[in-house]
C-alpha positions in Angstrom: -69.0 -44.7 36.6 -67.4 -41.6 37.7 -65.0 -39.2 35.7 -61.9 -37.7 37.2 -61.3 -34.3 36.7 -57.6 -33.4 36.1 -56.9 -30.0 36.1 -54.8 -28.2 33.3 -51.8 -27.4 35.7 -51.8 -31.1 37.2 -52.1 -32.2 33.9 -49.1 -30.4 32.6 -47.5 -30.9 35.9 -48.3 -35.1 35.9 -46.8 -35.4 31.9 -43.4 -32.9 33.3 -43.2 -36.1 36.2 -43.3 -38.6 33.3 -40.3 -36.9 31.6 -37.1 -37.6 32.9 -35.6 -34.5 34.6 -32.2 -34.9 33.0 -33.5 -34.9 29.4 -36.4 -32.3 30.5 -33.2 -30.0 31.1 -31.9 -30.4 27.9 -32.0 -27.2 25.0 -30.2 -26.2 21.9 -27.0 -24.6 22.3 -27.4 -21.3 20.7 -27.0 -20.1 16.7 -24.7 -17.5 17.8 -22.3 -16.6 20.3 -23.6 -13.6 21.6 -21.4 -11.1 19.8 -23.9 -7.9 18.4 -21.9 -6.9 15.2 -22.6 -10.9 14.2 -25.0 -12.4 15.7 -25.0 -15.6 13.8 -21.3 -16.4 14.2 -20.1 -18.9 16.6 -22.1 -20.9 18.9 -23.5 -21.7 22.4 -23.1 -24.6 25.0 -20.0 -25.4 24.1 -16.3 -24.8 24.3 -13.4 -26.4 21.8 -10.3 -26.9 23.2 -8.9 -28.4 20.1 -9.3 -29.2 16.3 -7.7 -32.2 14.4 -8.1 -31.9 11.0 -6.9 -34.6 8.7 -7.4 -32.9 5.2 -7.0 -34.2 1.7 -7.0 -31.6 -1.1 -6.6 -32.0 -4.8 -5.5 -28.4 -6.9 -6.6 -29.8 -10.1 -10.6 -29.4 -9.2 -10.3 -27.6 -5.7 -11.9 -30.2 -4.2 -11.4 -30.7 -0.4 -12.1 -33.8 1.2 -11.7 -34.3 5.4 -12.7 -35.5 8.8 -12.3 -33.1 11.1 -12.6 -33.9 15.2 -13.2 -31.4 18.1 -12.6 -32.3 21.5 -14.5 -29.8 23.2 -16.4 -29.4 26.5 -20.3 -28.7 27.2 -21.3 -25.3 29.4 -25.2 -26.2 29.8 -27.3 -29.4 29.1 -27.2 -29.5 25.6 -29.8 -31.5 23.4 -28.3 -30.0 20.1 -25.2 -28.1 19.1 -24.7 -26.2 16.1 -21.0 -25.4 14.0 -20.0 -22.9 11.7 -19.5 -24.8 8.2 -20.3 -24.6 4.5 -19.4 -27.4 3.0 -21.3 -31.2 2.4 -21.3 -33.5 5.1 -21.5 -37.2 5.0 -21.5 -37.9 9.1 -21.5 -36.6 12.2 -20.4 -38.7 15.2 -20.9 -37.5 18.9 -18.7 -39.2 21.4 -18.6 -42.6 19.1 -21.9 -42.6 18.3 -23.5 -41.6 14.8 -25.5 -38.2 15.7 -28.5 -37.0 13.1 -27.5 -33.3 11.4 -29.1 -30.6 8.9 -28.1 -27.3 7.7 -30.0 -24.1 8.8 -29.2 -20.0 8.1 -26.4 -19.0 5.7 -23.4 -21.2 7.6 -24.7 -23.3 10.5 -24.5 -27.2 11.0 -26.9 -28.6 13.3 -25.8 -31.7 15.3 -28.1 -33.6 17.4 -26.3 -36.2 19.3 -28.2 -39.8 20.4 -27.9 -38.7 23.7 -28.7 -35.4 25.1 -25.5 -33.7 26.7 -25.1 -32.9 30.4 -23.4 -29.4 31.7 -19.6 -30.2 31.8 -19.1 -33.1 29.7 -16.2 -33.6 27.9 -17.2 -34.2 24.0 -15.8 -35.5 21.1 -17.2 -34.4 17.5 -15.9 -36.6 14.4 -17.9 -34.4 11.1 -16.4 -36.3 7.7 -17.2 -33.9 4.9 -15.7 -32.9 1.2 -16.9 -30.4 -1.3 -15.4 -27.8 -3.3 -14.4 -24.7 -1.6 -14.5 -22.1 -3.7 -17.8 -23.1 -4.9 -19.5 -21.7 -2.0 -20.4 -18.4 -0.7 -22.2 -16.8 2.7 -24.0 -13.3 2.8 -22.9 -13.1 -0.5 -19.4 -13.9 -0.7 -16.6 -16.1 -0.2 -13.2 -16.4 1.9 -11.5 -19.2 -0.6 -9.5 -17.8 -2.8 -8.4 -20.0 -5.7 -5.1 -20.0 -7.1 -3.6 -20.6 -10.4 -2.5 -24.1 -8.7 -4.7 -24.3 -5.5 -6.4 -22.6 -3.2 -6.6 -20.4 0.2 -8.1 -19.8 3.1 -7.6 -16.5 4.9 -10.0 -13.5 5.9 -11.5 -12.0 9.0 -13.8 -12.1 10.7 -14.3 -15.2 9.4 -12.5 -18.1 7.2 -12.5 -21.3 8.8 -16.4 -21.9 7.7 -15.2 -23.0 4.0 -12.5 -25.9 5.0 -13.2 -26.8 8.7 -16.3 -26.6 10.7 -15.8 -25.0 14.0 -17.1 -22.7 16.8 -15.9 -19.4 14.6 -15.7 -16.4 16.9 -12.4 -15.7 18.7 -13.8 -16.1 22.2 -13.5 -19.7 21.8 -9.7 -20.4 20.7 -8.7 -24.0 20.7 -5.1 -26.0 19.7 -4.6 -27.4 16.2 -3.4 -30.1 14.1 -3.8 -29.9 10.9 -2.5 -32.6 8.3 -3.2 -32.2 4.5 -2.2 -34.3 1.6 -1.6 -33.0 -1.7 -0.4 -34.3 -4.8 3.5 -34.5 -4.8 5.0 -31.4 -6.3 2.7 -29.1 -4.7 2.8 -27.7 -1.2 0.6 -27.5 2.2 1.2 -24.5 4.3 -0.5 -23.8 7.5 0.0 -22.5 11.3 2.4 -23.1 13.7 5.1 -25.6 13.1 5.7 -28.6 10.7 5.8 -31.5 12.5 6.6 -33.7 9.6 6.0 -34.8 6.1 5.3 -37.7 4.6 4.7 -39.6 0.8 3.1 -42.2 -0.9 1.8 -43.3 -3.8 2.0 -40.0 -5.4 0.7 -37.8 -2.7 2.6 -36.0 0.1 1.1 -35.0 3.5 1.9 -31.9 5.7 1.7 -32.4 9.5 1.4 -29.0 10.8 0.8 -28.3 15.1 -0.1 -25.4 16.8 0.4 -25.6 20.5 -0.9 -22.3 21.8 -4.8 -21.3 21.9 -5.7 -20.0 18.3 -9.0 -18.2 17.1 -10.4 -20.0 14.2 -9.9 -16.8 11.7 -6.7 -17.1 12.5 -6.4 -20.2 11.2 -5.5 -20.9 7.8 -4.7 -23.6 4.6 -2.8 -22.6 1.5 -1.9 -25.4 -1.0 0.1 -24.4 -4.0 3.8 -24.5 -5.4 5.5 -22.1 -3.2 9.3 -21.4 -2.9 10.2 -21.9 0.9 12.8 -20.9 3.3 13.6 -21.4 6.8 15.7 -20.3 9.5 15.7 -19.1 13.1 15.6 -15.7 14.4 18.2 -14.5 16.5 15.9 -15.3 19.5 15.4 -18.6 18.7 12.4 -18.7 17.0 12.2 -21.0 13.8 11.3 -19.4 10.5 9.2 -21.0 8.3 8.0 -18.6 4.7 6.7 -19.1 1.4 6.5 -17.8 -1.6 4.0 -18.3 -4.5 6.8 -19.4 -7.9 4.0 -17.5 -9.7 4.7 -14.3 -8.4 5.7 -12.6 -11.1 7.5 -9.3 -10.8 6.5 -8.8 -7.1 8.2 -11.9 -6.4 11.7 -9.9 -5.0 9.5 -7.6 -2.8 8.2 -9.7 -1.1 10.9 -11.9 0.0 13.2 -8.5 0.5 10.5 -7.5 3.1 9.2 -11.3 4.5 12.6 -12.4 4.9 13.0 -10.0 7.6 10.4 -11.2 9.9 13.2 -12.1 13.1 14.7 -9.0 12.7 11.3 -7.3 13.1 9.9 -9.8 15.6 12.6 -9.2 17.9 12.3 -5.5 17.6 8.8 -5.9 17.9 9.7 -8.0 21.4 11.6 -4.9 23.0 8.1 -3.2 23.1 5.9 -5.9 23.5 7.5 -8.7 25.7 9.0 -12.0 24.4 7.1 -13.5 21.3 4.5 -15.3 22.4 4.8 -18.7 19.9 6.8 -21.1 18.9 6.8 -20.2 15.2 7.3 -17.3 12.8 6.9 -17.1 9.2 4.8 -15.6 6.4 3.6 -16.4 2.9 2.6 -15.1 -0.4 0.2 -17.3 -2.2 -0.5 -15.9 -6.0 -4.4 -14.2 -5.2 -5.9 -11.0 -6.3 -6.6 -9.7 -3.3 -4.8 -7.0 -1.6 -5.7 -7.4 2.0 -3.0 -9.0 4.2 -3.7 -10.7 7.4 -2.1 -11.9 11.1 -3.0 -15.7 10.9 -1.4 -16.7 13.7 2.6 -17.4 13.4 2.8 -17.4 9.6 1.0 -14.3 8.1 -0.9 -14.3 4.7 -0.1 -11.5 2.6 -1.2 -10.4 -0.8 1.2 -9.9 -3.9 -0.7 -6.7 -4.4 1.4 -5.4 -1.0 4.4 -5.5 -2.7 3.6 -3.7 -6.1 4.9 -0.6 -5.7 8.4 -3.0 -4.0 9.7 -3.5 -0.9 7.5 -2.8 1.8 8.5 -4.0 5.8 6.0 -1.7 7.2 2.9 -4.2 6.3 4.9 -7.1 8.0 5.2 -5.0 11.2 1.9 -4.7 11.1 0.9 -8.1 10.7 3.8 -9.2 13.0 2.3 -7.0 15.7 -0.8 -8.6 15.8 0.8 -11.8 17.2 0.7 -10.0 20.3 -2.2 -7.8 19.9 -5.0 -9.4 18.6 -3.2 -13.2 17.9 -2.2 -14.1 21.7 -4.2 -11.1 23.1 -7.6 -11.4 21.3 -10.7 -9.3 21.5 -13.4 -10.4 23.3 -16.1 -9.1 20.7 -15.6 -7.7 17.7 -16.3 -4.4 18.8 -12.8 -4.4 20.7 -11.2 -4.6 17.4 -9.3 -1.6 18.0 -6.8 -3.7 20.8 -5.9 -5.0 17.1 -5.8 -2.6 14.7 -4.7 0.7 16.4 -1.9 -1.2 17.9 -0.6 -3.0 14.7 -0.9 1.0 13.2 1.1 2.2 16.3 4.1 -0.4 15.6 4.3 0.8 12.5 4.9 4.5 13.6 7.2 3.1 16.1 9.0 1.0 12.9 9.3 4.8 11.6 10.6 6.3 14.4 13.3 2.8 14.4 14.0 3.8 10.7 14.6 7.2 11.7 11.5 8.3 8.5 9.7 10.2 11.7 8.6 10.1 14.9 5.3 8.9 16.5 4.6 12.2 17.6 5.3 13.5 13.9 2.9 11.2 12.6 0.1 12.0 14.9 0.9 15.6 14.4 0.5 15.0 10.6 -3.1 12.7 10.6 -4.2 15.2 13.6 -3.4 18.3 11.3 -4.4 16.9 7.5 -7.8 15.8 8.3 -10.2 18.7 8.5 -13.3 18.2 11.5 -16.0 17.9 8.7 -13.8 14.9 7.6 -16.2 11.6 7.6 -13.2 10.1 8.9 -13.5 11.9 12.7 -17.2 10.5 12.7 -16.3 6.6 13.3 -15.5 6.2 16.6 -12.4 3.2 17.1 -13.3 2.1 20.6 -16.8 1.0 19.0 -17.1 1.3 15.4 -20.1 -0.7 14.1 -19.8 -4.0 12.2 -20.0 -1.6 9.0 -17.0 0.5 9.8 -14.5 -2.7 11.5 -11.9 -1.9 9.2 -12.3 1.7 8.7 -9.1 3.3 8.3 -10.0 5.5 11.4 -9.5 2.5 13.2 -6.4 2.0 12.0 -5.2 6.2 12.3 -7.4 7.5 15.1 -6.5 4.4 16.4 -3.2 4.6 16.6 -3.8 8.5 17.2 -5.4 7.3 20.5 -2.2 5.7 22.1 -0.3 8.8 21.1 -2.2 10.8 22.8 -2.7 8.2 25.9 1.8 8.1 25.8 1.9 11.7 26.1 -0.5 12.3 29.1 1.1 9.2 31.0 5.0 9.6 29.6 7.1 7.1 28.3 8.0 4.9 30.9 4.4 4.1 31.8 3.0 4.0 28.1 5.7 1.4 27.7 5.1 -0.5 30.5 1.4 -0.6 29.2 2.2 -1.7 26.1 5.1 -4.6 27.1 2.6 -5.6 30.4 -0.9 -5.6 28.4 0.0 -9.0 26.1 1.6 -10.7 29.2 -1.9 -9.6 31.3 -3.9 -11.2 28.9 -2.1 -13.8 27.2 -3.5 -16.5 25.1 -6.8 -15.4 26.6 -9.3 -12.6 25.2 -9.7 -8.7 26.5 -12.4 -5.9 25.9 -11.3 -2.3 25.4 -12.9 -1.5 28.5 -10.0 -3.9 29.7 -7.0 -2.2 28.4 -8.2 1.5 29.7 -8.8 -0.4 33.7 -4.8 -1.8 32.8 -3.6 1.5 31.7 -5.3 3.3 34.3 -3.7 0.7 37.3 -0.4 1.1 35.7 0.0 4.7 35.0 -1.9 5.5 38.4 -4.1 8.0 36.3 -7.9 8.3 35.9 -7.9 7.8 31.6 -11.2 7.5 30.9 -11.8 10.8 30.0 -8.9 10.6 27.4 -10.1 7.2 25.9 -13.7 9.0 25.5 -12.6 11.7 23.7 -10.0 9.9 21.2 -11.6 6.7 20.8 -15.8 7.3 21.4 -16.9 10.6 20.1 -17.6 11.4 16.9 -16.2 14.1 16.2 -12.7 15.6 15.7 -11.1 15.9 19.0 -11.2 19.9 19.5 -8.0 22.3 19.9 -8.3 21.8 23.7 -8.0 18.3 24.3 -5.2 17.9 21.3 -3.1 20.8 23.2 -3.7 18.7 26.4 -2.6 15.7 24.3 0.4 17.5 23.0 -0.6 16.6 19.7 -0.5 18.6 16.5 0.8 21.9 18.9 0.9 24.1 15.5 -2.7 24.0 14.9 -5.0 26.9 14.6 -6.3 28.0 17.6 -3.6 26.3 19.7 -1.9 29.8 20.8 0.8 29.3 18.0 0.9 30.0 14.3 -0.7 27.9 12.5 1.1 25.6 10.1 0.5 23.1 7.2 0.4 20.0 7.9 4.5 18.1 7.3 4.0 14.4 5.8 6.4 12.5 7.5 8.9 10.7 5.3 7.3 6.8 6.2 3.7 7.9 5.2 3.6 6.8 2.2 5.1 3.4 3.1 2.5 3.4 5.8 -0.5 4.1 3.6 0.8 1.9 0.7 -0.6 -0.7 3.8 -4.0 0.7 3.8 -5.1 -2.0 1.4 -4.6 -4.5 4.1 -7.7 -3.0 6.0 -9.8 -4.3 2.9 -11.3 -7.2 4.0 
C-alpha cells in the first residue's frame, strides 16, 4: 500500500478549491467607519440610502417599541454587517429571510445574513426591537433625554443609537420616514415634513418624511405635549415649531425668538444660496440641558437658551447649519469646523444685520481680549482632536478664520465662497481641505498659508499675520497705539449661545 504525500501548500490550496469562490470572498463589514476621532462609530460594506421607521412609544414608562427597515446597498462581499444600536432586539431579517444577530463593543449590532452578500447588491434590513430608551447608556452616558411627559432624542455626534439602529456617521446620509404612535393627547415631532396623522383606538400616529439626504445625528424624535404653530416663510417654505406647555417662564423667549425662523432663514439665504429643504421649524422640548442643536429642518433647542429671554442669535446659529453642516456635511469629524465656525460667522453677520457691530469689530474684539498664553489659541479649528470638537475656539477662532480669509480676498469673493460652497457640495459631504481648494479657485489666490496660520497652529496668530489679516489693527506692536479691547454690543447675545457648544 503506498501513502500519498500532500504537501502543506497543496493541502491548503486543494481545501481553498473545495470552497466556493463566491463565499471564500466573503468578510465582515467593518466595526467602524474609518473616522480617527471615533473609531467605533459607523460601519463598513455598506451604504443606506433610506430608513423607515414605524415607531410606537408610550410616555407613561418611556418604553419604545419599532421595526425599523433600511434599504441600503453593499460596497464589498459582505458575510456580516454590523449597526449602531442599543436597544433589545427580537429579529433581524435580511432581504426576507430571518438572519442570526448578537451584540458586540459598547453600541454595535452584529447581523449575519443566511446568505453571504455580493459587492453591489441592493439590501433590505427589517431589525424589530423595543426597550426603554433612557435606560441605556454608551461610554458612559446617554443621548435620551426624558421629559416630564416623554422623551428625546438629540445630540452629536451621535443620537440615533438609542431609538433607531443605523450606519451612524455622517458619511453615510440616507432619506427618512419616520411614523410614531403615541397615546392621544400627546405629540410626535420629528424631521422634515408631516405627511399626515392619524387615530385609533386611543392612540394617534405621526407620519413624518424627509426627502433630502440626512445624517443620522441629525435625525431626531421628541414625544411630548407641545404647543405648535405653523406657517410659511415668505419664501415659501412651510413652518412647522413646537413648544414644550411645560416651559415655564422661558416659555415667551422662546417663541419670541423661534417664531422668527423665515425671517432669519431668508436672510440667512442672501448669504448662503436658497434653503436647501423643504421644511423649517424648531422646538423646545422641557430638558435640562442647555445645548441646542441643527437637526435637520426643525432644530432642538434647550429651555436653558432662553433664560436670560429672547435670544435669535442661537437660532441663526442653528439655522445656519442647514447649509453648513445639515446639506453640506463634514466628511470626518475632524472637519467640524465647515460647521461650527460658519454657524459662529452668521451670527456676526446677524450682528452686523442688527446694526450691534460689525464682523470686523467682533474679530477685532476676540483677536484683542484673548492674551497668546490663553489655552484657548492652543486648539487648532481645522483639526481639533475628538477631545476639543466643541471647543469654543472652534466656534471663535473659527469664525476668526473666515474674517481674516474675507479681508485678504474682499467682499465679493468671500461672498461668492460662502453663497457657492453649499451649492458645490450639496446634500453630499466635504473636508476642510475641500473648502480651502474652493476658496482658493474662486478667489484666484494661493490661501493655504492663511488657513495654516488661523486654523492649524497652535498658537496665537502673531502681530504680523493679524496686520496682514487687517484684524485687531490697534494691537500692540501693530505700529499704532495700543488699545483695550471694545466688546461689541451683540457679544453678550453671542456668548449667552456658548452653552449650545456643550454637548
Amino acid at each position: 500500500m503506498h501513502r500519498r504525500l500532500i504537501a502543506p501548500g497543496a493541502l491548503v490550496a486543494s481545501l481553498l478549491l473545495a470552497i466556493p469562490a463566491s463565499a471564500a470572498s466573503h468578510s465582515p463589514g467593518a466595526p467602524g467607519i474609518g473616522d480617527p476621532y471615533y473609531p467605533a462609530y459607523g460601519n463598513g460594506g455598506y451604504d443606506v440610502s433610506h430608513y423607515d421607521l414605524r415607531l410606537t412609544y408610550q410616555p407613561a414608562t418611556d418604553r419604545l417599541e419599532g421595526t425599523a427597515t433600511l434599504l441600503a446597498k453593499t460596497t464589498q462581499d459582505l458575510s456580516r454587517l454590523n449597526l449602531d444600536f442599543l436597544l433589545d432586539v427580537s429579529e433581524v431579517r435580511v432581504n426576507g429571510a430571518k438572519a442570526s444577530f448578537t451584540t458586540s463593543g459598547e453600541h454595535e449590532l452584529e447581523i449575519t445574513p443566511k446568505s453571504p452578500l455580493p459587492a453591489g447588491t441592493a439590501v433590505t434590513v427589517v431589525v424589530r426591537y423595543s426597550g426603554v430608551p433612557s435606560t441605556k447608556t454608551a461610554y458612559g452616558f446617554t443621548s435620551w433625554h426624558r421629559t416630564p411627559d416623554g422623551g428625546v432624542g438629540a445630540n452629536e455626534p451621535e443620537a440615533a443609537w438609542w431609538w433607531f439602529p443605523s450606519n451612524d456617521h455622517p458619511l453615510d446620509k440616507a432619506t427618512y420616514d419616520v411614523s410614531v404612535a403615541v397615546p392621544d393627547g400627546s405629540q410626535a415631532i420629528s424631521n422634515g415634513t408631516l405627511q399626515s396623522t392619524s387615530s385609533r383606538a386611543g392612540w394617534t400616529r405621526y407620519n413624518w418624511r424627509s426627502n433630502k439626504p440626512q445624517a443620522t445625528y441629525l435625525a431626531t424624535l421628541a414625544v411630548g405635549k407641545f404647543d405648535v404653530t405653523t406657517g410659511t416663510s415668505e419664501s415659501g417654505i412651510p413652518i412647522v415649531n413646537a413648544y414644550s406647555k411645560d416651559l415655564g417662564d422661558n416659555y415667551g423667549a422662546a417663541r419670541a425668538s423661534i417664531e422668527r425662523t423665515g425671517e432669519v432663514a431668508d436672510w440667512l439665504a442672501e448669504y448662503f444660496g436658497p434653503y436647501p429643504f423643504n421644511a423649517l421649524g424648531g422646538y423646545v422640548p422641557n430638558t435640562n440641558t442647555g445645548y441646542a442643536l441643527e437637526t435637520q429642518t426643525r432644530p432642538f433647542y434647550s429651555p436653558r437658551q432662553f433664560a436670560s429671554g429672547t435670544n435669535v442669535s442661537v437660532v441663526v446659529h442653528e439655522l445656519a447649519h442647514q447649509w453648513y453642516g445639515d446639506s453640506v456635511s463634514v466628511a470626518g469629524w475632524k472637519d467640524i469646523w465647515i460647521n461650527e465656525g460658519f454657524a459662529r460667522y452668521a451670527q456676526w453677520l446677524w450682528s452686523e444685520h442688527e446694526g450691534e457691530g460689525t464682523a470686523q469689530e467682533i474679530a477685532d474684539y476676540v483677536y484683542a481680549s484673548r492674551p497668546a498664553e490663553d489655552p484657548f489659541w492652543t486648539v487648532a479649528p481645522g483639526d481639533p482632536g475628538p477631545e476639543n470638537q466643541f471647543h469654543i475656539a472652534v466656534y471663535d477662532r473659527g469664525a476668526l478664520a473666515l474674517q481674516a480669509l474675507r479681508n485678504e480676498v474682499g467682499d465679493e469673493a468671500f461672498f461668492a465662497v460662502l453663497k457657492g460652497w453649499p451649492a458645490r457640495y450639496a446634500y453630499g459631504n466635504a473636508t476642510v481641505g475641500d473648502f480651502v481648494r474652493y476658496a482658493e479657485s474662486v478667489s484666484g489666490q494661493p490661501l493655504a498659508g492663511l488657513f495654516d496660520t488661523w486654523l492649524y497652529q497652535p498658537s496665537k496668530p502673531g502681530v504680523p499675520a493679524a496686520r496682514a489679516a487687517s484684524i485687531a489693527p490697534g494691537a500692540a506692536g501693530s505700529g499704532t497705539a495700543p488699545t483695550a479691547p471694545v466688546r461689541p454690543k451683540s457679544w453678550k447675545k453671542i456668548a449667552a449661545t456658548n452653552s449650545v457648544h456643550a454637548h
